[in-house]
C-alpha positions in Angstrom: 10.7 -7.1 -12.6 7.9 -7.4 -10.4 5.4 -4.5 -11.6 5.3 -3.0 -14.2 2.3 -0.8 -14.7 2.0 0.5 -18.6 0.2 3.4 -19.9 -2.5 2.6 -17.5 -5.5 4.7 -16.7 -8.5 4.3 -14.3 -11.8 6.3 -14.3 -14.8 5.6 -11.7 -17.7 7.3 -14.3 -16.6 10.6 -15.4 -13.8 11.1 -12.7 -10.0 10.1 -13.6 -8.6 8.6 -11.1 -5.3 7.9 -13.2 -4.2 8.5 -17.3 -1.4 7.2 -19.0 0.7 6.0 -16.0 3.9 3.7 -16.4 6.4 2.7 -14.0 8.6 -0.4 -13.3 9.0 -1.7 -9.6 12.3 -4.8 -9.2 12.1 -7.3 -6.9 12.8 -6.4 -3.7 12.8 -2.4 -4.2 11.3 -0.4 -1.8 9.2 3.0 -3.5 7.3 5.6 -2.1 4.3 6.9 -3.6 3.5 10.9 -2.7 1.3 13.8 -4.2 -1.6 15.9 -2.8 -4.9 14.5 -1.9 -6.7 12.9 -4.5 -3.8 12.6 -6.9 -4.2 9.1 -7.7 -2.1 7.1 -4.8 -4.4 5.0 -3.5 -6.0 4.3 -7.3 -2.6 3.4 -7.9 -1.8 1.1 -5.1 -5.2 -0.7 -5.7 -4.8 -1.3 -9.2 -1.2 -3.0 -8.4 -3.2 -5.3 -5.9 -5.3 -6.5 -8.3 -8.1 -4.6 -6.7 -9.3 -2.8 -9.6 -8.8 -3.5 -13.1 -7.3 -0.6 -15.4 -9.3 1.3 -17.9 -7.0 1.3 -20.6 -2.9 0.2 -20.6 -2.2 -2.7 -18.4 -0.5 -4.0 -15.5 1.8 -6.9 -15.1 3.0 -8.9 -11.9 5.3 -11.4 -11.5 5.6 -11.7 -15.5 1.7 -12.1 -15.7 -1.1 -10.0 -16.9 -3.6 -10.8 -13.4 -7.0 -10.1 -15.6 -5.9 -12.4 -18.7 -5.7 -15.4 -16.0 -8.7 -17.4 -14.9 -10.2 -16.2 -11.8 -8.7 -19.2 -9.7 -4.7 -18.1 -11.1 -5.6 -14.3 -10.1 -6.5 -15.4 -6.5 -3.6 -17.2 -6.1 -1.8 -14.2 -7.3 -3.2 -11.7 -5.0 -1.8 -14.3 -1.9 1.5 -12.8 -3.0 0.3 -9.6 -2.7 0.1 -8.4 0.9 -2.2 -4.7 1.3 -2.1 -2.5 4.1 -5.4 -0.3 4.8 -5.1 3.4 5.9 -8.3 2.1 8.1 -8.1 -1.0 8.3 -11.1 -3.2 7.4 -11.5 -5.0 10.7 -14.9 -6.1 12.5 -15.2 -4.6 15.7 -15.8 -7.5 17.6 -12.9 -9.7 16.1 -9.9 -10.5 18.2 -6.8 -9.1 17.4 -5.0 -12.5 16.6 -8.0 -13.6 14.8 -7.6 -10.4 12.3 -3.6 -10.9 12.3 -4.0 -14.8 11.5 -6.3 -14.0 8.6 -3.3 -12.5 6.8 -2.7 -16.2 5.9 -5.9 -16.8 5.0 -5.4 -17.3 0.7 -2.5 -19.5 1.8 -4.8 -22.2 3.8 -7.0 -24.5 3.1 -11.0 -23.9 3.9 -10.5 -26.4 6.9 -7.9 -24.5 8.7 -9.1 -21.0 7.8 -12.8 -21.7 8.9 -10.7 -23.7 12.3 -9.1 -20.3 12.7 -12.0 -18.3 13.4 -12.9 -20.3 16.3 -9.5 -21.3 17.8 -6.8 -19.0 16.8 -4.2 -21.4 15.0 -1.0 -19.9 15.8 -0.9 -17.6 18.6 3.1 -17.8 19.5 3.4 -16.4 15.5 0.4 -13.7 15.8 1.9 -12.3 19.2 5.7 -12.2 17.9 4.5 -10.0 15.5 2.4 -8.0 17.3 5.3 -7.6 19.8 7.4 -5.9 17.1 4.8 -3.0 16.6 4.4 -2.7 20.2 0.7 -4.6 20.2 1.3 -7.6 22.3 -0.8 -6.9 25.3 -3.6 -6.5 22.4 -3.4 -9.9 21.4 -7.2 -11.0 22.4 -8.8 -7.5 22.6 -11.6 -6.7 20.4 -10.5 -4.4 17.3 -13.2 -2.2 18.4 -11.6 -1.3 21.6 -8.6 0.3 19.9 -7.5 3.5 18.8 -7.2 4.4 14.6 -3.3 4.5 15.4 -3.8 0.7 17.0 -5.5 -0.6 14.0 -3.3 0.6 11.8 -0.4 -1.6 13.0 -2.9 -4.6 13.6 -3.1 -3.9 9.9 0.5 -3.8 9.1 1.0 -6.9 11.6 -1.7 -8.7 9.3 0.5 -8.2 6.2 3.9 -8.9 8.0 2.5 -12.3 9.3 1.1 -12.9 5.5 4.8 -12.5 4.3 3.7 -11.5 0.9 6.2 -10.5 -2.0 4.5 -7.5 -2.6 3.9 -5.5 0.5 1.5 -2.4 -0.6 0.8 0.2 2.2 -2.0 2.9 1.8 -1.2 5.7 4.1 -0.6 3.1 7.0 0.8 5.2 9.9 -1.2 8.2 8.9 -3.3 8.2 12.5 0.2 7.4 14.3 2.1 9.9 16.4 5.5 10.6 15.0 7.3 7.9 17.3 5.1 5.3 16.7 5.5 6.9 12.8 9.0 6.0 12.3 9.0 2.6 14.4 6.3 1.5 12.2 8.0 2.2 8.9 11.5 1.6 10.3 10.1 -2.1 10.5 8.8 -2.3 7.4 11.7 -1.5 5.8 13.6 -4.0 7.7 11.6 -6.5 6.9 11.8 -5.7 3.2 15.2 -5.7 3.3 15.9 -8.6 5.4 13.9 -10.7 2.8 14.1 -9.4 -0.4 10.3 -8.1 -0.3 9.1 -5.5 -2.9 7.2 -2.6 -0.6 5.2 0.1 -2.4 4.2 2.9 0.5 1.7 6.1 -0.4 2.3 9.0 2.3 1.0 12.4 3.1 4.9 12.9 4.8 6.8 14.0 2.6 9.9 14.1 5.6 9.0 10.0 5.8 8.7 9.4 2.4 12.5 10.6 2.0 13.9 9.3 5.2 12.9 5.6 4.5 12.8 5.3 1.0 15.5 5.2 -1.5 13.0 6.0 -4.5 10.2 8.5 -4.8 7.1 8.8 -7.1 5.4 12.0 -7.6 1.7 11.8 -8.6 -0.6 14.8 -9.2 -3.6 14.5 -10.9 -3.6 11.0 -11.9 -0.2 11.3 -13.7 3.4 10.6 -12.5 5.1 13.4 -12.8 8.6 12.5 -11.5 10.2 9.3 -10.9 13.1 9.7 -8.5 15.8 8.5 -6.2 14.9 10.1 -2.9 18.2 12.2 -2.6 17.1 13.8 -5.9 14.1 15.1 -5.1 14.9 18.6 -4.7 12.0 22.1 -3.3 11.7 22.7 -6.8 10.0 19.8 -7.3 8.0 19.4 -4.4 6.7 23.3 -5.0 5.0 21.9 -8.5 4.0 18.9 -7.3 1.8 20.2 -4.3 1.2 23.5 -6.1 -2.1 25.4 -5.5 -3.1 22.2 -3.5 -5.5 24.0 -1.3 -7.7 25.3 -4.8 -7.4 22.0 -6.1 -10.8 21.1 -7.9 -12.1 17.8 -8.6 -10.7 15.7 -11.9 -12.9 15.1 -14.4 -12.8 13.9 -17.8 -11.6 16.9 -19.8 -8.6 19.5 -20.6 -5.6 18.4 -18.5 -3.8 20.2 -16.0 -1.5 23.0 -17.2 1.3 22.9 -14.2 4.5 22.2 -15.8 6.1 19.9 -13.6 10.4 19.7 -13.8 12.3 15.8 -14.1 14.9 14.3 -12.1 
C-alpha cells in the first residue's frame, strides 16, 4: 500500500474542504479523482502530498504517518512525492530547463541545486523530456513567454524528470486542446506503467478520466461517494454525483448534503 487516507477531514476556518474521507491507493495503481467544482479534489490531492495536514483522521505514505516524523524525514518523504500544478508555479523569467531540472531539486545536494540555477546541469535529460510532450524547441525560453497549455506540460515534464513514486496531477491538461489532452495523459500513463509509479489524476473530463484510468473516485462535497473501476461507473452515477451542480452553494460547517448518491 502506498496511501492510505483514513477518515480524514480538512477545513480552512469554517469551510469543509473534506469529512470523513478513506481510500487506499497500491503501488503502482493509477486513480482518477472527479466531482464538480469545489468538491474537494484538489484538497485531496494536497493533503496526499504532504501539502496540508488533515483536520481530523490521518494519512499514511509508504507505511508512515508524514506529520508524526521530524521535519527533516517528511522532506525526504515529499522527494518521493512528484505534484503537478493546474498552473504551474513557475517564475516568468526562469528558463524552461532551469524549471524542468528543479524537479530534482529534494534529491541534490545544496551545491548542485544552487550550481543549477546558474548553469543548467543536465540539459540532454531536461530536453528528452521535454521532447516527449512536444516542448523541445522551448528548452531556454522564458516560462513567461508561454501559453497556460505550455506550462502545463513544463509542469508535468518537471515531475516526469523528478521520477517520483507518487505522481499527483491537479487538473494538469485542463488549458490543453483535446490532442495535446490525450498525448499528455497517454504519457503519463505510460510512464506509470512502464515503472511501477503510483499516479493520482483530478479531472473536470469525465470522457478522460474513463479512457485512461482503470479506477475512478467520485467526490462531491468533500466526501467520496463512489469508489470504482472505471468500466463500472455507469449515467446513474454520474447524474448524482454532478447533480444540481450549477446551484451548488458554498460548504460550510453545518447540516450535510441530502443527495443520495448509489455504489458500485
Amino acid at each position: 500500500m502506498t496511501i492510505h487516507v483514513h477518515g480524514a477531514g480538512l477545513r480552512h476556518g469554517q469551510v469543509r474542504a473534506l469529512e470523513a474521507v478513506s481510500l487506499r491507493i497500491d503501488k503502482g495503481e493509477r486513480v482518477a479523482i472527479i466531482g464538480p467544482s469545489g468538491a474537494g479534489k484538489s484538497s485531496l490531492l494536497h493533503l496526499m502530498a504532504t501539502a496540508v495536514q488533515p483536520s481530523s483522521g490521518h494519512l499514511e505514505l509508504f507505511g508512515e504517518q508524514p506529520w508524526a516524523l521530524s521535519s527533516g524525514a517528511r522532506q525526504r518523504l515529499r522527494a518521493r512525492i512528484g505534484l503537478v500544478h493546474q498552473a504551474p508555479p513557475l517564475p516568468p523569467r526562469q528558463r524552461v530547463v532551469t524549471a524542468v531540472l528543479a524537479g530534482r531539486l529534494g534529491q541534490w545536494g545544496t551545491l548542485r541545486g544552487l550550481l543549477n540555477l546558474v548553469y543548467p546541469t543536465d540539459v540532454p535529460g531536461a530536453r528528452q523530456v521535454l521532447a516527449e510532450l512536444g516542448l523541445a524547441d522551448k528548452l531556454f525560453v522564458q516560462c513567461g513567454q508561454l501559453s497556460g497549455g505550455q506550462l502545463q506540460r513544463v509542469g508535468i515534464a518537471r515531475a516526469l524528470y523528478q521520477r517520483p513514486e507518487v505522481l499527483l496531477t491537479d487538473e494538469p491538461v485542463s488549458a490543453m486542446d483535446p490532442v495535446l489532452a490525450e498525448h499528455s495523459l497517454a504519457l503519463l500513463n505510460r510512464h506509470a506503467q512502464a515503472n511501477g509509479v503510483t499516479l493520482v489524476a483530478s479531472l473536470h473530463a469525465v470522457e478522460l478520466a474513463l479512457a485512461h484510468f482503470p479506477r475512478v473516485i467520485g467526490i462531491r462535497e468533500g466526501r467520496v461517494v463512489f469508489d470504482c473501476a472505471a468500466h463500472a461507473v455507469s449515467e446513474q452515477l454520474l447524474d448524482a454525483l454532478y447533480a444540481n451542480e450549477q446551484l451548488a452553494s458554498p460548504v460550510v460547517q453545518g447540516p450535510t448534503l441530502t443527495v443520495q448518491i448509489p455504489r458500485c
